[in-house]
N, C-alpha and C positions, 0 to 999 in steps of 0.2 A: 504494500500500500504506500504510496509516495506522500510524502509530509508536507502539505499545502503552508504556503508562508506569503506573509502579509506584513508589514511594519506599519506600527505607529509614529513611526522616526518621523521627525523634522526635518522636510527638504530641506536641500541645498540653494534653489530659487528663494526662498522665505527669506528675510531678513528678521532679527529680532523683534524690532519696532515695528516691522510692519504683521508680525503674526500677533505680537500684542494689542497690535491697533485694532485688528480683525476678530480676536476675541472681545474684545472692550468693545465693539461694536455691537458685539453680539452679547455680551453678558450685562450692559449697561454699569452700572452700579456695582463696587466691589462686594463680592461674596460673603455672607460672613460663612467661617468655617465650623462654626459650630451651629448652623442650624440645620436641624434634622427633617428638611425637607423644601424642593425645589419651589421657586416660584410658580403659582399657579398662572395655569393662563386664562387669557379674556376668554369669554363666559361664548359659548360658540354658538353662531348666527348664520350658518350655513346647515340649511337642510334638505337631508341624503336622502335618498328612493330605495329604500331596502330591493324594491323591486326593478330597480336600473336594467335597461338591455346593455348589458357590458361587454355582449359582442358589437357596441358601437363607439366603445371607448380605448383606448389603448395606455398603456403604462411606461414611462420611460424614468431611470432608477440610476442610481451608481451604487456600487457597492464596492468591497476589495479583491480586485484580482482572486479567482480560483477560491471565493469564499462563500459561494452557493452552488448545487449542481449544475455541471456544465450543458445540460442539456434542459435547463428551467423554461428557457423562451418556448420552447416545445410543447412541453408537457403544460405551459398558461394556456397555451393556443389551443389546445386539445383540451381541458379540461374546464378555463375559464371564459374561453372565449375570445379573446382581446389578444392584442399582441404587445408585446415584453421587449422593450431594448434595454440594454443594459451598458451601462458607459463605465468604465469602471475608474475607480481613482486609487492612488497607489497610499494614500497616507489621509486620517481625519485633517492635516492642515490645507492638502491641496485639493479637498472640497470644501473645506469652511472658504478658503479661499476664492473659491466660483461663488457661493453662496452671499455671502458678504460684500464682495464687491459690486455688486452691481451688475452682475454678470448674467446676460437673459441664458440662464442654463436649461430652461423648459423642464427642469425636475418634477415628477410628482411623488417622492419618494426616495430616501437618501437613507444609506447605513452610517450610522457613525457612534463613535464611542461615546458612552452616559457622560461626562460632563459638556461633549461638543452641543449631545442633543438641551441639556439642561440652557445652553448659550443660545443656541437656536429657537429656543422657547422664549427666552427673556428678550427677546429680538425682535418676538411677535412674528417671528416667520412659521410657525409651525401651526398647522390646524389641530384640535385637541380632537380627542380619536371618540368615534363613536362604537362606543362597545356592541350594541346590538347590532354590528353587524361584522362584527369577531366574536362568533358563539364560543371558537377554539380558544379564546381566551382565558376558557374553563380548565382547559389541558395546561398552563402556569401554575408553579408553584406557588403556593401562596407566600412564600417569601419572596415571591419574585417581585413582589407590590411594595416591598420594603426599602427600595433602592434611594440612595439618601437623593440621588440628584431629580428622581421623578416618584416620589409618594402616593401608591395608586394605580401609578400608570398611566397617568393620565394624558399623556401628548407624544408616551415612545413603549416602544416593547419590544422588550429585551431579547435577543437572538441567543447569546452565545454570552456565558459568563465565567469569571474564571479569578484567579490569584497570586500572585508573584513570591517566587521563595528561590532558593540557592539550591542548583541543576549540580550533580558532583560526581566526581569517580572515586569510586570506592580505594581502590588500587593507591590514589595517588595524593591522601588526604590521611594525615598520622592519625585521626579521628573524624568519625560523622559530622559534620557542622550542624551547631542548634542553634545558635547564633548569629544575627548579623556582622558581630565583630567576628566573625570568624571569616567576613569578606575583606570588613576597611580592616583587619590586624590580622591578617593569614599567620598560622606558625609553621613549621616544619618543613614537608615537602609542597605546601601549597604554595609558599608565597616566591611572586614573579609569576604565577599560576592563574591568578584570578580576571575575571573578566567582569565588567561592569557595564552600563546602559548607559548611553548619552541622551533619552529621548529624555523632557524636562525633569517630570514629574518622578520618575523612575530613576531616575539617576540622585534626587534628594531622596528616595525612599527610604533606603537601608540606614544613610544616619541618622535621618530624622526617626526611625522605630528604634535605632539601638537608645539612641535619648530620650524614648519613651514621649515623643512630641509625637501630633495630629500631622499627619503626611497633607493634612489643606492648609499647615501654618501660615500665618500672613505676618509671623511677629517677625521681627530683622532681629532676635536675638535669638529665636532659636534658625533660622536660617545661617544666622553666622557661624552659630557653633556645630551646624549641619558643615556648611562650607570646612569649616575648621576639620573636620575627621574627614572629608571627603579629600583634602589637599596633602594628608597626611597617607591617605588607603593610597593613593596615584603609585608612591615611590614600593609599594609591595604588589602593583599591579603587571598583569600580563599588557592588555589592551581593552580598550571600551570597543562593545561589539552589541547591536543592537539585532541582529540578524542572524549571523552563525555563530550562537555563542553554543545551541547544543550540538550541532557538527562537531564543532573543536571539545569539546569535553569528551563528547562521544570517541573520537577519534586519540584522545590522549594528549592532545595540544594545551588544554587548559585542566586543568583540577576541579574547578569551581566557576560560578558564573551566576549572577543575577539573571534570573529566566521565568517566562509568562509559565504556566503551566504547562500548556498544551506544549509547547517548545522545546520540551524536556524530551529525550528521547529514552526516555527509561525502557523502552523494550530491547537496548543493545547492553550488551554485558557489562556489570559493574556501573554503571547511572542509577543515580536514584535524585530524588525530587523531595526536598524537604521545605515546610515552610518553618522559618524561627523564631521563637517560644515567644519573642517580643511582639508578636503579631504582624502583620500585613495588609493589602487592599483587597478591594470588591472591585477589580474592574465588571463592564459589562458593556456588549456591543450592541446598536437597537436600530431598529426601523423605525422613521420618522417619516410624517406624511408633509409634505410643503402648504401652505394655505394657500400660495397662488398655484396651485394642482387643477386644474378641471376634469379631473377623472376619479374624483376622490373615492366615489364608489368601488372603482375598480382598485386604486389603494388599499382601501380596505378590506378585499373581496384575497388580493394578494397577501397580505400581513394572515389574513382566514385561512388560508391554501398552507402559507411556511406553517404555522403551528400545527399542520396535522401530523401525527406522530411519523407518518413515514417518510414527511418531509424533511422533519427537524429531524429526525433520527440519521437521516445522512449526514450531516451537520456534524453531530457528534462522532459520527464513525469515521470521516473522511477528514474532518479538521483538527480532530484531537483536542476541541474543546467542548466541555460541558455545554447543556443548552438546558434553559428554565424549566424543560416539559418535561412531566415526569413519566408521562409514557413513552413518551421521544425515546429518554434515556433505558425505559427499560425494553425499548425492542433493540438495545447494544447489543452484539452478541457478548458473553461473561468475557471471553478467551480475551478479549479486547482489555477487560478492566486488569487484566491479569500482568496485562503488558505493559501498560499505562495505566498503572493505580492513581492520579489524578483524577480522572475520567470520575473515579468511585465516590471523590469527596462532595461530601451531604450539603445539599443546601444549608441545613442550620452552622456547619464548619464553615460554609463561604464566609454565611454572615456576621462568622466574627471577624471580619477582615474590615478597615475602613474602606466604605464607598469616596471614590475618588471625586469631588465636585468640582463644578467650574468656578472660578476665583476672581472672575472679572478681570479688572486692573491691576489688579494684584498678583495676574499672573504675568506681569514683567520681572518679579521677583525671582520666580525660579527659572527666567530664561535667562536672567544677569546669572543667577548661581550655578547656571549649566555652561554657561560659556566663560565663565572666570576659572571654575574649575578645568575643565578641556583646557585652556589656554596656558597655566599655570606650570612652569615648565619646573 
């Protein structure tokens, strides 16, 4: 089975100021990080025909490269009636970036990560979802309603969710790693070993859990003192690698390595996948509908079609990430959880992880701390 890959990475076209300017567009008002639930949105003024001829609407979407079935256009055509293009984009920046600008993209329907949709909400670009016409929205867990950036469900629905911990080789690691300092203070045979993430938020992650701080900090003293062990893990690092950091573990190049779950490649000898005792996040990917959509029916008609179990249950077998549906997950085959015991962790273990939010303006903060860190010779 070939291991489908997608990054969250920040292009190389982005400029700092101008991805912060494009979030702060979209998120208006800074975040606060400690509220336990997204803005709601305007109260919805657009009404849907449960009974639409949806053979006379069509759908056009972006998602991430090889991260729905490649034969979906087909089976909508056959099954929903309408026709399905799909654009794809390679990173959540470089569609906030079509989205945000001004840019007549004709979307009726975008994937992107829970804090991009949380922004896209605050933006007023997003139409708030009408449940009665996602009945499969019954097939969610019900922690799937818990997600700190959207409370409900109300405007996105979660595809595929998952965790960040430390990808490792048993072989080459004088002990398990339980801890994050076991990334930014490698001992033994690990360090010169280690691999780290340059995408923002991920790359503050591990110091900010090892100091027991809120991975949404907005305070400049615990970012400092984030910055402070991050500047210090560099000189015991291999390389920051966002993309193949489990190839190179897997392979013996690296020891250790900050990695999404699904990224792990625990089915080759000696990898295992741990998260560290300090805790971690909730990422989560989602389907969001556009308000300026005219086919909204047919949006929702698609969002109704992914949550059937044997929809999302390819999702989970082909992508190697968890997905919200509990029947999804259990038409897995076992042999699979056996391989990739991520796959196996319970909704309620997600939810001890922090849900990652959008931060507004406040997210120039950890792109200064990404790029001072990287630069820092």
């Amino acid at each position: 089975m070939s291991r489908i890959r997608y990054t969250r990475q920040l292009p190389a076209a982005f400029t700092a100021a101008g991805l912060v300017l494009a979030l702060a567009a979209c998120g208006g008002s800074s975040t606060s990080p400690d509220s336990t639930a997204a803005a709601a949105p305007s109260a919805t003024t657009v009404q849907l025909d449960p009974n639409a001829d949806l053979s006379k609407q069509s759908l056009s979407m972006s998602i991430w490269e090889g991260y729905s079935p490649p034969d979906l256009p087909e089976r909508i055509k056959k099954d929903l009636k309408f026709d399905l293009k799909i654009a794809p984009h390679a990173t959540n920046e470089d569609i906030m970036g079509k989205l945000t600008t001004g840019q007549d993209t004709s979307f009726d329907l975008v994937f992107v990560s829970g804090q991009y949709a949380q922004a896209l909400n605050e933006a007023g670009l997003l139409e708030p979802l009408h449940p009665e016409l996602i009945p499969n929205l019954a097939n969610l867990y019900p922690e799937a309603a818990n997600l700190s950036y959207d409370k409900g469900n109300v405007f996105s629905v979660p595809y595929t969710w998952g965790t960040t911990g430390i990808c490792y080789r048993t072989d080459m690691v004088d002990a398990p790693p339980t801890s994050w300092n076991d990334i930014l203070a490698p001992k033994g045979k690990a360090v010169g070993k280690v691999l780290m993430m340059t995408t923002e938020r991920w790359l503050a992650l591990p110091a900010l859990k090892a100091l027991k701080k809120s991975i949404n900090t907005t305070s400049d003293a615990d970012l400092a003192a984030a910055k402070d062990l991050l500047l210090k893990a560099k000189s015991t690092m291999l390389a920051f690698d966002d993309t193949t950091f489990g190839t190179k573990v897997a392979e013996g190049e690296a020891a250790m390595a900050v990695a999404w779950d699904g990224w792990c490649p625990t089915d080759k000898p000696k990898v295992k996948f741990v998260i560290p005792t300090e805790g971690s996040d909730l990422w989560a990917d989602t389907m969001v509908i556009l308000k300026s959509s005219k086919n909204k029916e047919a949006a929702h008609a698609f969002i109704n079609y992914i949550l059937d179990p044997k929809v999302h249950g390819w999702v989970a077998a082909n992508i190697l990430y968890k997905v919200p549906n509990k029947a999804a997950m259990d038409s897995v085959d076992p042999a699979l959880y056996a391989s990739y015991p991520p796959l196996a962790m319970t909704p309620a273990k997600l939810l001890e992880g922090e849900s990652i939010i959008d931060l507004g303006q406040d997210s120039v903060k950890y792109t200064r701390l990404s790029t001072e860190v990287q630069a820092a010779q």
